[in-house]
N, C-alpha and C positions, 0 to 999 in steps of 0.2 A: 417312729420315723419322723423325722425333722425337713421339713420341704422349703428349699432356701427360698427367700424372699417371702416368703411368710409372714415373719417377724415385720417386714418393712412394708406389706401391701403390695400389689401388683404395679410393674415399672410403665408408667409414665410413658406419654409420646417422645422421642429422642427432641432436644432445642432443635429452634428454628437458627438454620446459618444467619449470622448479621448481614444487614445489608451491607451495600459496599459502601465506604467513605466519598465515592465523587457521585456527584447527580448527572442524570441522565443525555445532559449538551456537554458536560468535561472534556471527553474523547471528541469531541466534535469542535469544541474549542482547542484544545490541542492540538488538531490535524490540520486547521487553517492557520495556528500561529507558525505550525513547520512549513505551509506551503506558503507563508508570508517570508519565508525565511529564508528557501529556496529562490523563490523569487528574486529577492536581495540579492543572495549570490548570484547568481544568473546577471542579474545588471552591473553589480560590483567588476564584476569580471570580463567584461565589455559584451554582454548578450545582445542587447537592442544596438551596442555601435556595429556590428556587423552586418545590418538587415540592408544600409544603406549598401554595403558593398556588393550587392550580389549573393553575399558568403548568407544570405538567411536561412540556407537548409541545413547550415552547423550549427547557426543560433538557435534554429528550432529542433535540433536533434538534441540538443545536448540540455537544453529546457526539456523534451521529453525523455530525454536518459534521469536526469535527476527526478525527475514525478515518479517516472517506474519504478525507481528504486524506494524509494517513499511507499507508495503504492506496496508493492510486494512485503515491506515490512511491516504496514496494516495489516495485512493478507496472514501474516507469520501470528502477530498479534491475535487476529480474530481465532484461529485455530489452533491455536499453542493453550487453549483451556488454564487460561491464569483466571486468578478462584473471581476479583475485582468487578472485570468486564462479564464476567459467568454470571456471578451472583446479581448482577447488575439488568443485564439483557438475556439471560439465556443461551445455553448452547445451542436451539434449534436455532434462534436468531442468528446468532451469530456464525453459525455455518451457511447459514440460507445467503447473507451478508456474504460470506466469502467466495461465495462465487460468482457474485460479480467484482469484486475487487481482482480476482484472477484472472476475468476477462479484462478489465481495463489496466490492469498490468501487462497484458499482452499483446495489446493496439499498442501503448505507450512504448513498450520493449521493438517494438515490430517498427513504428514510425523513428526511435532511436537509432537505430540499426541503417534502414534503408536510407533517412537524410544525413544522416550523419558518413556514411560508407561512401552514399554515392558521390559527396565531394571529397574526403578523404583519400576515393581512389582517383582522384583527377580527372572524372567522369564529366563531359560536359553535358549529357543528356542520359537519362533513365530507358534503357530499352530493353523490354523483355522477349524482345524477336529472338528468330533463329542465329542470327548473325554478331548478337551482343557479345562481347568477352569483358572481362573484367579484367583491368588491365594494371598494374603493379605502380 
């Protein structure tokens, strides 16, 4: 009787995965030069010239529509288990990390929504009375 690996000695711990290629602030410098970026657009596009007019609940809706979408794509990032950021920080971290980025995607989605609607619907005031309608 012939007992495989015999010949070769008993097998060895499996390799250690490589580290990842970026160090540990990369992702962290990456996320400030997209929210440098955003920003840009935002004022490129006339963000700050609208605050003057009254019009600042568009100017800050739509600054928080672009973050949350930002935001949520971090959120996609931390839990979509690519090998980089794994090998890097951990899946517990990195899920632990995700739940607060889905809360602050959802203040963000929430405050887009309601400043950005309520002038869009021609609304001059926010009332969540009995008597409110939203009106076309």
């Amino acid at each position: 009787l012939r007992v495989i690996g015999a010949k070769y000695g008993a097998p060895g711990p499996p390799p250690k995965p490589a580290l990842s290629p970026f160090k540990a602030y990369d992702p962290i410098l990456l996320l400030v030069v997209k929210a440098v970026v955003i920003a840009y657009m935002w004022i490129v596009h006339g963000g700050p010239a609208r605050i003057p007019d009254q019009e600042w609940l568009i100017a800050i809706g739509r600054l928080s529509g672009l973050y949350a979408a930002l935001v949520s794509l971090v959120g996609l990032v931390l839990i979509s288990r690519t090998p980089w950021p794994e090998r890097r920080y951990g899946m517990d971290r990195m899920t632990h990390f995700h739940r607060y980025v889905g809360f602050t995607a959802a203040v963000l989605m929430a405050s887009h929504v309601v400043d950005h609607d309520r002038i869009c619907q021609g609304l001059k005031h926010f009332d969540l009375g009995p008597d409110s309608r939203l009106r076309p």
